[in-house]
DONUVO-491688 format. One record per residue (C-alpha): residue number from 0; residue in three letters; x negated, y, z negated. Coordinates in nm, 4 decimals, decimal comma, padded with zeros to 6 digits. Example, Ala and Ser with C-alpha at 12.3 -4.5 7.8 and 13.67 -1.06 7.14 Angstrom:
BEGIN
resi | resn | X | Y | Z
0 | ALA | -01,2300 | -00,4500 | -00,7800 .
1 | SER | -01,3670 | -00,1060 | -00,7140 .
//
This chain:
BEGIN
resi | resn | X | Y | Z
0 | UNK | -16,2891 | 12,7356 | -05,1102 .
1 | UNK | -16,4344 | 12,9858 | -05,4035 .
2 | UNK | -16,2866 | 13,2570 | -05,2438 .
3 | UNK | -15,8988 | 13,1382 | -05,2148 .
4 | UNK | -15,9601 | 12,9410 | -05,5620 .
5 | UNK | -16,0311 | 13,3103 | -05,7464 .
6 | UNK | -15,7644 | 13,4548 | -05,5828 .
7 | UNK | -15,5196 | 13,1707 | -05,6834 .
8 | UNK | -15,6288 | 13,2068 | -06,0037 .
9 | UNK | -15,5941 | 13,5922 | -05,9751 .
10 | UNK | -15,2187 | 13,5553 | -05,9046 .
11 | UNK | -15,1544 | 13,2945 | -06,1061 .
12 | UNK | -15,2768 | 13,4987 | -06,3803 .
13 | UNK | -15,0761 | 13,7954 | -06,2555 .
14 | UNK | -14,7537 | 13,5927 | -06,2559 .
15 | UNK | -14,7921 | 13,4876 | -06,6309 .
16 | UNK | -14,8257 | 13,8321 | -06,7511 .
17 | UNK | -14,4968 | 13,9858 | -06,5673 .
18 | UNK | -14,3159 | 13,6297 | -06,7219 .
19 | UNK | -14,4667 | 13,7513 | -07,0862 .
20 | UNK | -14,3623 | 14,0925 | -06,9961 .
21 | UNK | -14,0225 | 14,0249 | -06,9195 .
22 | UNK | -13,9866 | 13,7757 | -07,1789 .
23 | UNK | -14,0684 | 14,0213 | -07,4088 .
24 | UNK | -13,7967 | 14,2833 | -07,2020 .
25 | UNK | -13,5417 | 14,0182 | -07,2487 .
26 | UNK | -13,6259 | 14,0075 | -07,6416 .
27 | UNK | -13,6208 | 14,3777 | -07,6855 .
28 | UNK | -13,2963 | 14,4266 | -07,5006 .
29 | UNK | -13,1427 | 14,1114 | -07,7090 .
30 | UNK | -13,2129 | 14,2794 | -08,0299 .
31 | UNK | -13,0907 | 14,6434 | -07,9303 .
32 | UNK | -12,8027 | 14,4384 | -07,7751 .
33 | UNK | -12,7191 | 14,2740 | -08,1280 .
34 | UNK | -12,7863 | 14,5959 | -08,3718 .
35 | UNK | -12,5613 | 14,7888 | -08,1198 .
36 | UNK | -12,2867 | 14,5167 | -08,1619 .
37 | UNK | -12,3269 | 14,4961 | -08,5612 .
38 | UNK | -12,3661 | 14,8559 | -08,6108 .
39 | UNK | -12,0824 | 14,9552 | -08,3644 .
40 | UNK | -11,8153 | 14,6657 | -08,3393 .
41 | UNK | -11,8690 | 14,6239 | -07,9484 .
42 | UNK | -11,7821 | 14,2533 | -07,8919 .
43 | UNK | -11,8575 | 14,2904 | -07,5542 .
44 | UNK | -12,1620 | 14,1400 | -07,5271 .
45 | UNK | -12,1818 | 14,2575 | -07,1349 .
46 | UNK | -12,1676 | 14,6238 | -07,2081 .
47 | UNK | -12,3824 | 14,5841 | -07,4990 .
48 | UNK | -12,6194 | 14,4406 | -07,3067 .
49 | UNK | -12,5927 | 14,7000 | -07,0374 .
50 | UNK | -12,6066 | 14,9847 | -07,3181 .
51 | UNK | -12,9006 | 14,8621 | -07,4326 .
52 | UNK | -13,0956 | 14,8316 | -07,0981 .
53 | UNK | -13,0277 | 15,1950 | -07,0186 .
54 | UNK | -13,1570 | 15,3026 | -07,3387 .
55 | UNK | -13,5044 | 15,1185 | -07,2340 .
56 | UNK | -13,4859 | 15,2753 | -06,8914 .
57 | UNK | -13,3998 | 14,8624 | -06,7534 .
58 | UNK | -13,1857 | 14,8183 | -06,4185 .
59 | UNK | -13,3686 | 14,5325 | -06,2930 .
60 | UNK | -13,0956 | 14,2275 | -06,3740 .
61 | UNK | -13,3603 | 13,9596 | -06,3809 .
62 | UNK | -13,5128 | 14,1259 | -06,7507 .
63 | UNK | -13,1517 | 14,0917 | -06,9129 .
64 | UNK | -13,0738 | 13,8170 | -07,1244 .
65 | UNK | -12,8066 | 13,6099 | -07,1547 .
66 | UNK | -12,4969 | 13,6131 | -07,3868 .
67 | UNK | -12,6718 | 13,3428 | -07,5950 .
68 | UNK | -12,9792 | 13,5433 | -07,6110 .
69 | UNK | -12,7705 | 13,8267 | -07,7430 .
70 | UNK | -12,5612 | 13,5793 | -07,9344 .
71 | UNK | -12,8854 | 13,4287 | -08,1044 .
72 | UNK | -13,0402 | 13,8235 | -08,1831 .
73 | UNK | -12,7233 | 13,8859 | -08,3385 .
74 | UNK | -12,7854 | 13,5931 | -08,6145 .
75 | UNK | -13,1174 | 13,6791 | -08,6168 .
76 | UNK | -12,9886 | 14,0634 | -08,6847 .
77 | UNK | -12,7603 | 13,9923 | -09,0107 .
78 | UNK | -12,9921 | 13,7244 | -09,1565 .
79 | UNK | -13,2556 | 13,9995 | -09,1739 .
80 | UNK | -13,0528 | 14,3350 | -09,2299 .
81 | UNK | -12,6716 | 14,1930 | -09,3556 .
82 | UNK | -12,8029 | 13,8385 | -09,5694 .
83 | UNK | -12,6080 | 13,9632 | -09,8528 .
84 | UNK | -12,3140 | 14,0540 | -09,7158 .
85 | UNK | -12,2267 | 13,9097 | -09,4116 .
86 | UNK | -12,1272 | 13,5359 | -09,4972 .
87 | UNK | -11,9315 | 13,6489 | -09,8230 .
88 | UNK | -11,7465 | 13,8649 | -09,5470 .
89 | UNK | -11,7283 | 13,5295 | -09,3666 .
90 | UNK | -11,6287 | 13,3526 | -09,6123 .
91 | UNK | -11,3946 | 13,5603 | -09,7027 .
92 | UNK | -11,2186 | 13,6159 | -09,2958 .
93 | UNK | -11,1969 | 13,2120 | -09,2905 .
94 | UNK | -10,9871 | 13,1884 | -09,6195 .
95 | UNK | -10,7879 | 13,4573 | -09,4447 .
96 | UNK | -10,7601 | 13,2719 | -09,1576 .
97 | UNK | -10,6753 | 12,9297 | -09,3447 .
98 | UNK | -10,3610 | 13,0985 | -09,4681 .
99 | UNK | -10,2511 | 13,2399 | -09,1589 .
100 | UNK | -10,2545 | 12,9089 | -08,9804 .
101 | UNK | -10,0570 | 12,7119 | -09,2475 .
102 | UNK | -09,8241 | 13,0055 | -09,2399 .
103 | UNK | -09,8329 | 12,9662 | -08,8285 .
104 | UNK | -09,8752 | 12,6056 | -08,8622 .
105 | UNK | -09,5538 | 12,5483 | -08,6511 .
106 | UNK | -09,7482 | 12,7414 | -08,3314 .
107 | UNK | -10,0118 | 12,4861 | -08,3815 .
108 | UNK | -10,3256 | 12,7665 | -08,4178 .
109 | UNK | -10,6332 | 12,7363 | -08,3465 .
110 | UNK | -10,9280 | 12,9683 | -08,4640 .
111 | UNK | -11,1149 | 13,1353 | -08,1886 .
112 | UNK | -11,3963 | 13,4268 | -08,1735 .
113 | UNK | -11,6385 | 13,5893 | -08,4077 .
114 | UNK | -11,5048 | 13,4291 | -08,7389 .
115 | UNK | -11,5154 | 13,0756 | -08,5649 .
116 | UNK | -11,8966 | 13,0825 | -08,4243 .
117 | UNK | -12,0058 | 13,2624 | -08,7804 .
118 | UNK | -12,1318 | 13,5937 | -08,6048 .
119 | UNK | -11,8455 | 13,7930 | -08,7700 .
120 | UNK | -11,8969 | 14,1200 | -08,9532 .
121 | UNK | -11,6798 | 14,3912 | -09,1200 .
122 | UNK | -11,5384 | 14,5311 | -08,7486 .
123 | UNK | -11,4248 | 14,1495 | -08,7141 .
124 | UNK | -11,0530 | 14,0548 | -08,6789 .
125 | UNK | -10,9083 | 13,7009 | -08,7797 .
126 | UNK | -10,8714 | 13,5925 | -08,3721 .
127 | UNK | -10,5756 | 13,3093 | -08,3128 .
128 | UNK | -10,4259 | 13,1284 | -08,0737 .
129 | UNK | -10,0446 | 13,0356 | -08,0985 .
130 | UNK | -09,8503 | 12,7550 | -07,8834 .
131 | UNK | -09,5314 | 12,8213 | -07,7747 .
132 | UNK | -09,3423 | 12,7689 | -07,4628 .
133 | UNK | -09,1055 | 13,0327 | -07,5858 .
134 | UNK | -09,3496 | 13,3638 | -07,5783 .
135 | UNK | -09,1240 | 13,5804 | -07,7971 .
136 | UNK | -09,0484 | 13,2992 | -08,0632 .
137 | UNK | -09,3968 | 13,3937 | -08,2474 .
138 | UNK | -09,3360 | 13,8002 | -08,2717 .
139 | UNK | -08,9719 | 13,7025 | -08,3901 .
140 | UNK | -09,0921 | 13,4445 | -08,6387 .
141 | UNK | -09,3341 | 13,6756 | -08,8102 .
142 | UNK | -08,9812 | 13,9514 | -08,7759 .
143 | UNK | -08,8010 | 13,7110 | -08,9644 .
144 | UNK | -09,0503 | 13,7341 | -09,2581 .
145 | UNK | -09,0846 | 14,0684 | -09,3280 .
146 | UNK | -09,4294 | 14,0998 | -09,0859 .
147 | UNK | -09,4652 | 14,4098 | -08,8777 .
148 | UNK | -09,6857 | 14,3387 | -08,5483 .
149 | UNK | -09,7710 | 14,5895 | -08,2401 .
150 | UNK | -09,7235 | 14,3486 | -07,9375 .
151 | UNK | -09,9749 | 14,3972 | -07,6485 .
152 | UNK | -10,0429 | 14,1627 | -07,3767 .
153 | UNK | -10,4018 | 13,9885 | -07,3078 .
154 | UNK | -10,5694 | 13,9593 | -06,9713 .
155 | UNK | -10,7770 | 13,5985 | -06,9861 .
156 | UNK | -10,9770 | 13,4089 | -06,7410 .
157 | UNK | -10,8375 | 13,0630 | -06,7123 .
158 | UNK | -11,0333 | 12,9494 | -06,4232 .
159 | UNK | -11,3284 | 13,1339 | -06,2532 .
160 | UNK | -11,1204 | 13,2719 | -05,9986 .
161 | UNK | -10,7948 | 13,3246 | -06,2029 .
162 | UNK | -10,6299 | 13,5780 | -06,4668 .
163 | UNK | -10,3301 | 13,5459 | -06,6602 .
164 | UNK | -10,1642 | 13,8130 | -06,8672 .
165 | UNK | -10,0643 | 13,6733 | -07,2410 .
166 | UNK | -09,8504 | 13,8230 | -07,5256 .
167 | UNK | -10,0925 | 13,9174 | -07,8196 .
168 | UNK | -09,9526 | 14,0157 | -08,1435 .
169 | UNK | -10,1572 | 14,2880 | -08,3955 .
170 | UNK | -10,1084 | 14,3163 | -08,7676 .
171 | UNK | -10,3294 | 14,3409 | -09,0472 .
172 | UNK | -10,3401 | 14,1394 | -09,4256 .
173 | UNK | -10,4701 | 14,2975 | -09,6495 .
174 | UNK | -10,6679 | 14,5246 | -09,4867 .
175 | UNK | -10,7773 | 14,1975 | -09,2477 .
176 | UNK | -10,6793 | 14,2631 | -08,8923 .
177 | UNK | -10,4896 | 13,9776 | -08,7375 .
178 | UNK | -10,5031 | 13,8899 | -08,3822 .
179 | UNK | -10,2912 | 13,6337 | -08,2242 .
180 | UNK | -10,2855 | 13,5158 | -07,8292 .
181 | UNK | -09,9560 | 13,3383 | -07,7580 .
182 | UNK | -10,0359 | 13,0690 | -07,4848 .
183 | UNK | -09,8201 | 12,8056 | -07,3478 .
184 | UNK | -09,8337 | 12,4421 | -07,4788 .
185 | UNK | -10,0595 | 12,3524 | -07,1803 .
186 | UNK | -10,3274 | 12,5657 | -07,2745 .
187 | UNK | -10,3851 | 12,3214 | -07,6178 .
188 | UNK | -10,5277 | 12,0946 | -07,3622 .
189 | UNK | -10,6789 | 12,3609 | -07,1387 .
190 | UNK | -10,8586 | 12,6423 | -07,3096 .
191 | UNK | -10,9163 | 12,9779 | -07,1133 .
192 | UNK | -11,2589 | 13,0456 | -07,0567 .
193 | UNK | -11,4595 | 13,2018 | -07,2617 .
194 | UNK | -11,5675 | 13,5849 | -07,1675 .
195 | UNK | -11,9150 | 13,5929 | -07,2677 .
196 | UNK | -12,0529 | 13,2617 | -07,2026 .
197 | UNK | -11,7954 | 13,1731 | -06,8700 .
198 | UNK | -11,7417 | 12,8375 | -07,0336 .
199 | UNK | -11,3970 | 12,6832 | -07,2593 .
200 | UNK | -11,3318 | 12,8637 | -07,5909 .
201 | UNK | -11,4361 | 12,6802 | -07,8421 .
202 | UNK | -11,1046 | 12,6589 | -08,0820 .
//
């Protein structure tokens, strides 16, 4: 009974120091993750992620944290090194993006990405979505007032097993980079999913 009590104990002590240890992998990674994103523009919090595991010498896909790890690091990262800065930046990409969607207001847009969740910074563009049955009537409303755009198309998730290509529109405001998704009326009701956290955009 001693004998297979220390030995329970043993491993039981064992297992709480590789949890600490990775724990403290996941941390390390997180906050590479995040400097690499502020430092570098990456909004991909995937490759990030990845990036910063091969820097540490990390392969093993249990020790890497999650997008809201990363996402969490990240506010961690500009409270400590961008506190001054970043939220008159934010503040600053918001009023942008309150007169871009009264001038959209007809496309009904919503404000998605980086200046939505608070985690921009000063690689951040003013992300939209637009609502129009009609895919080209955005490019030629913004033709019709004087706006050059460079039309591109984006590839979203909509379901977990399901991609659909979408017209995006690029143009900057002063200095600001604009970037607006046109989506179909539907999509008000159903947003694509998000390609960090695999869940609903939050708009």
């Amino acid at each position: 009974m001693r004998g297979r009590s220390s030995t329970a104990s043993r491993h039981a002590a064992g297992s709480s120091r590789d949890d600490t240890f990775t724990r403290e992998l996941r941390a390390r990674i997180a906050i590479d993750a995040a400097r690499l994103i502020s430092e570098s523009g990456l909004r991909d919090y995937h490759a990030a992620t990845r990036k910063a595991a091969q820097k540490l010498g990390v392969e093993d896909g249990f020790a890497l944290p999650k997008a809201d790890e990363i996402e969490d690091a990240l506010r961690a990262h500009q409270q400590l090194f961008e506190a001054d800065e970043q939220p008159l930046l934010l503040r600053r990409l918001r009023e942008t993006a309150r007169e871009a969607m009264r001038f959209l207001a007809r496309f009904e847009p919503r404000l998605v990405g980086a200046v939505l969740e608070g985690t921009a910074d000063r690689h951040s563009a003013v992300c939209l979505h637009l609502f129009s049955d009609d895919p080209d009537a955005p490019a030629r409303f913004l033709d019709e007032n004087g706006i050059a755009c460079e039309s591109k198309s984006r590839r979203l998730r909509l379901t977990r097993d399901s991609y659909e290509e979408f017209p995006l529109l690029l143009f900057a405001v002063d200095a600001t980079p604009l970037d607006l998704t046109v989506l179909p009326y539907d999509s008000l009701r159903h947003a694509p999913l998000d390609r960090t956290h695999q869940r609903p955009m939050r708009r």
